[in-house]
BAMI-546165 format. One record per residue (C-alpha): residue number from 1; x, y, z. Coordinates in steps of 0.05 Angstrom, whole numbers. Each point is the difference from the previous one (the first is absolute). Layout:
residues N
+-----+--------+--------+--------+
:   k :      u :      v :      w :
+-----+--------+--------+--------+
: NUM :      X :      Y :      Z :
...
+-----+--------+--------+--------+
***
This chain:
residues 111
+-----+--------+--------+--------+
:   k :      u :      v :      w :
+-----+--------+--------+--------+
:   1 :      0 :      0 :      0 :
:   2 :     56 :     51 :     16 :
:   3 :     28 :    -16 :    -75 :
:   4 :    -68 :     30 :    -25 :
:   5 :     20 :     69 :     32 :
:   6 :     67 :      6 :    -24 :
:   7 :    -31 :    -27 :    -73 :
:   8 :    -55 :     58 :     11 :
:   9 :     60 :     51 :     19 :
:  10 :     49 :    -14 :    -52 :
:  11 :    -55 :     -8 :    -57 :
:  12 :    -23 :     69 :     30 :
:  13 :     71 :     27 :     -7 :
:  14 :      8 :    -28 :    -70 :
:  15 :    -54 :     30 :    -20 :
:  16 :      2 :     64 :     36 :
:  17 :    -61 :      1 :     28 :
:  18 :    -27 :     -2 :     71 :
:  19 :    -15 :    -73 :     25 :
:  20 :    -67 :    -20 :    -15 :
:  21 :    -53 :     15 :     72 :
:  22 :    -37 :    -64 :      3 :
:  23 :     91 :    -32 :     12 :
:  24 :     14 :     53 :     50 :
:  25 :    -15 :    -58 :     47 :
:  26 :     56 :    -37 :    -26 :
:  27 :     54 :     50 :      7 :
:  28 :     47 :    -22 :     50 :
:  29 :      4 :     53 :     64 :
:  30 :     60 :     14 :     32 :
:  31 :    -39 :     35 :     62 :
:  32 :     -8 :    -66 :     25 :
:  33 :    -63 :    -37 :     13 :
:  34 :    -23 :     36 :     58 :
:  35 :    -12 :     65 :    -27 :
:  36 :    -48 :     20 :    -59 :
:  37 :     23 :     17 :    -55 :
:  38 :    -27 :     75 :    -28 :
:  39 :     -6 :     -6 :    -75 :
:  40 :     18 :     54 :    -50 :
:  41 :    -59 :     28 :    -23 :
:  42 :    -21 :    -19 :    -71 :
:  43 :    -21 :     52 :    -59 :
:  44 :    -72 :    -22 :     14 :
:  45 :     11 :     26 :     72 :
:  46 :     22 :     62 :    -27 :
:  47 :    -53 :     -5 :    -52 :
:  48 :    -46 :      8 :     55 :
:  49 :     20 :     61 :     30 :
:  50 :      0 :     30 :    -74 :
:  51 :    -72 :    -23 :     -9 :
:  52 :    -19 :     30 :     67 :
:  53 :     43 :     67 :    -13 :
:  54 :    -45 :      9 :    -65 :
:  55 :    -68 :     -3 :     49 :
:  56 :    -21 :    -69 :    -26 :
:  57 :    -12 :    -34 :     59 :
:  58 :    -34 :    -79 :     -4 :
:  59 :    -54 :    -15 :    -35 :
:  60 :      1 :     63 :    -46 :
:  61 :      0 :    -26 :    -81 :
:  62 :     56 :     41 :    -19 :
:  63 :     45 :    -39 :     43 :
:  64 :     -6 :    -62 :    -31 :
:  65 :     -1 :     35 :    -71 :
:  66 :     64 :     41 :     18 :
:  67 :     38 :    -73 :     20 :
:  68 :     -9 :    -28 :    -56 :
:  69 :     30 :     54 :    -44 :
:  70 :     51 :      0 :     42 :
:  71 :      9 :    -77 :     -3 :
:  72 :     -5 :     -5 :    -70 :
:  73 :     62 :     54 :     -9 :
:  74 :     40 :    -38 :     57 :
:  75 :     -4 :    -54 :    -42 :
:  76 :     32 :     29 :    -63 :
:  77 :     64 :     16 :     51 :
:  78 :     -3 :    -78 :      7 :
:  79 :    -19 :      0 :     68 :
:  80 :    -62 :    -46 :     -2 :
:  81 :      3 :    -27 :     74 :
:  82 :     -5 :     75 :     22 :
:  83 :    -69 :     13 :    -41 :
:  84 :    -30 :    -68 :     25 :
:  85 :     10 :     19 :     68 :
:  86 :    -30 :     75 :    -21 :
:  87 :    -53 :    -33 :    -29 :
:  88 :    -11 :    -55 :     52 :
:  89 :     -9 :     53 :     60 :
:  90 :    -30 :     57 :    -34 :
:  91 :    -42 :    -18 :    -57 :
:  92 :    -22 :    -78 :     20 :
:  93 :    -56 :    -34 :    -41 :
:  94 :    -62 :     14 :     19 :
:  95 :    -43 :    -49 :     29 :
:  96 :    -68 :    -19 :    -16 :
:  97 :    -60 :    -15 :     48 :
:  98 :    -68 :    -25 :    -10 :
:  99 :    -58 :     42 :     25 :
: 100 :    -55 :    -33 :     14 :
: 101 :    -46 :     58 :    -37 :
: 102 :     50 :    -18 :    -62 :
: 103 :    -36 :    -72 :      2 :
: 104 :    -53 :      2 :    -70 :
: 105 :    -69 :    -10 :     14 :
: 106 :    -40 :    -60 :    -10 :
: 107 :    -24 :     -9 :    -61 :
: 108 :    -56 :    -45 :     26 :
: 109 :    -83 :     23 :    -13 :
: 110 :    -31 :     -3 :     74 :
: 111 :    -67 :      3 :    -35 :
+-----+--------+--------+--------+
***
């Protein structure tokens, strides 16, 4: 397992690019086991500040329209791992729910 994190560092390194968030986890910490480990923060973190600088706090449309702009130019500089995780926390897919007044009525004559 600790092979992964070097793998994930020097890949990272070759590549010159920040190691991927979802094998942070793997990195090998030389704080020792007993103390937590403060991660860098990512360009989504900063991402968020930006989005909340511009006065679009959650839930407002233009937030989710604004990331993926952004996400889709990120990924022209090659850094595709940076716009998933833009698009992962600030634009997510939207999820559907049944209402029960959505439910068609019954086609059935009573009479």
């Amino acid at each position: 397992m600790a092979d992964l994190g070097l793998l994930a560092q020097l890949t990272s390194a070759a590549n010159d690019t920040d190691v991927p968030e979802r094998l942070q986890d793997l990195l090998p910490s030389s704080s020792g086991p007993s103390t937590p480990v403060e991660r860098e923060p990512t360009a989504a973190d900063h991402f968020e500040a930006f989005l909340t600088g511009m006065g679009f706090t959650d839930g407002d449309a233009r937030r989710g329209m604004l990331t993926k702009q952004i996400a889709d130019i990120i990924r022209t500089q090659e850094k595709h791992e940076t716009a998933d995780e833009l698009l992962r926390r600030y634009d997510p897919p939207a999820a559907f729910t049944s209402h029960a007044d959505d439910q068609p009525e019954s086609s059935e004559d009573p009479g």
